[in-house]
C-alpha positions in Angstrom: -120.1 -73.9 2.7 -117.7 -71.0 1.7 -119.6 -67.3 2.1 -118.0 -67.1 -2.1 -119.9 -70.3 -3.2 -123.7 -69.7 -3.2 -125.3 -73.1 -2.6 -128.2 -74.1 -0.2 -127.9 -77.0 1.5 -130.9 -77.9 -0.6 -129.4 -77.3 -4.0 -125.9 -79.2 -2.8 -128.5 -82.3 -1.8 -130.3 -81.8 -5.6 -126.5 -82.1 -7.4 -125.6 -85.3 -5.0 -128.6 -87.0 -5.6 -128.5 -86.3 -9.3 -125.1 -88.1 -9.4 -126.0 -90.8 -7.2 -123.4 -90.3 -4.2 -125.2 -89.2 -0.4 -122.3 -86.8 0.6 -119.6 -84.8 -1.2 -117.0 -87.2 0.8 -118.3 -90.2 -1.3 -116.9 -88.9 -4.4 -113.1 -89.2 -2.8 -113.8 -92.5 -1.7 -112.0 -94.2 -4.6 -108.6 -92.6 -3.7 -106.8 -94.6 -1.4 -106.7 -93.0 2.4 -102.9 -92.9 2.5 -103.4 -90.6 -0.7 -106.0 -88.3 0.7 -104.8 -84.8 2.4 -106.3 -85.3 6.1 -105.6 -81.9 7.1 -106.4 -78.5 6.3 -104.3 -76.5 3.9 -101.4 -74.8 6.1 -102.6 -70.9 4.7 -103.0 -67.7 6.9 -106.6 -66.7 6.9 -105.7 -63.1 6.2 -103.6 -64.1 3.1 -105.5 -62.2 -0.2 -106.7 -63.7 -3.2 -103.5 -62.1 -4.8 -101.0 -63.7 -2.6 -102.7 -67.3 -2.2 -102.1 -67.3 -6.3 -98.3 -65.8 -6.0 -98.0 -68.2 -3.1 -99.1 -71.6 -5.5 -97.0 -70.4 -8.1 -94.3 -70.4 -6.1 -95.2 -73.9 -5.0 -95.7 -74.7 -8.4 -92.4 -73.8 -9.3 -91.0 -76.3 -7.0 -92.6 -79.2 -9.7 -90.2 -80.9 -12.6 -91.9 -81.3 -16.2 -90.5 -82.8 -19.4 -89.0 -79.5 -20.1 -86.4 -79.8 -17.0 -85.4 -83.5 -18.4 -84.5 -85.0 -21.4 -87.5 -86.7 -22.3 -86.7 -90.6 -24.0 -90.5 -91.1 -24.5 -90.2 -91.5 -27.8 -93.0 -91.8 -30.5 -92.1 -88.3 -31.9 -92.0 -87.0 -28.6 -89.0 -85.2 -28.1 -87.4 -81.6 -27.6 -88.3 -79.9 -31.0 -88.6 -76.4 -32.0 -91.6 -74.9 -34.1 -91.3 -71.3 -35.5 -94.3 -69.5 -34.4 -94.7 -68.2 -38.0 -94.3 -72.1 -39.0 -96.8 -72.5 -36.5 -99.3 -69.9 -37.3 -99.4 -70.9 -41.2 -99.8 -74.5 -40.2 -102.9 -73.6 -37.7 -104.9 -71.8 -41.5 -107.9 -73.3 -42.6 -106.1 -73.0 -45.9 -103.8 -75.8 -45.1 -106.0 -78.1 -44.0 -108.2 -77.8 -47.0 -105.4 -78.4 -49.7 -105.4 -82.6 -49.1 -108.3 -82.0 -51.3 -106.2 -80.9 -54.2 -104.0 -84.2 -54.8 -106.0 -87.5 -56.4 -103.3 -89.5 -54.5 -104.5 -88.5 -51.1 -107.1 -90.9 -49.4 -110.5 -88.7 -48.0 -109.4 -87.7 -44.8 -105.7 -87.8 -45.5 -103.8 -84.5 -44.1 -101.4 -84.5 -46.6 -100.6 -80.9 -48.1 -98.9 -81.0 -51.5 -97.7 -78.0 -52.8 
């Protein structure tokens, strides 16, 4: 194991056989092998903590979300834009209290009427 993960070999045998599986590899064995990464991960040994994480973030970078697309999803899922302040005010306690107020509202409704 890694010097910065402190786990006997007996306690790693305790959480496997809790779980059920007889080797850490037996968890991976659903994924399909032409998914699996067969290799080790290209680093340099010498690389710090700091620059492994500026590294992947740099790699991360690379990635395309929803935000770099027009998104046709659908179901209210679309490029919108929420004041924080809007935001803020909507996340009080107050707010979520006030469906109580209206005789119209179902119990459990989330309905604010003002």
């Amino acid at each position: 194991m890694f010097p910065y993960i402190p786990i006997t070999d007996q306690e790693k045998k305790h959480m496997l056989d809790t779980i059920g599986v007889t080797s850490a590899e037996a968890l991976f064995e659903d994924i399909p092998e032409g998914l699996r990464l067969n290799r080790g991960l290209n680093f340099d040994n010498s690389m710090s903590e700091y620059s492994v994480k500026k590294h992947m973030h740099h790699l991360g970078q690379k990635n395309k979300t929803v935000n770099d697309y027009v998104s046709f999803l659908g179901a209210g899922t679309y490029d919108h834009y929420i004041p924080s302040a809007v935001a803020y005010n909507w996340s009080q306690r107050i707010l979520y209290g006030l469906h109580a107020l209206s005789a119209r509202d179902q119990p459990g409704d989330l309905a604010v009427h003002i």
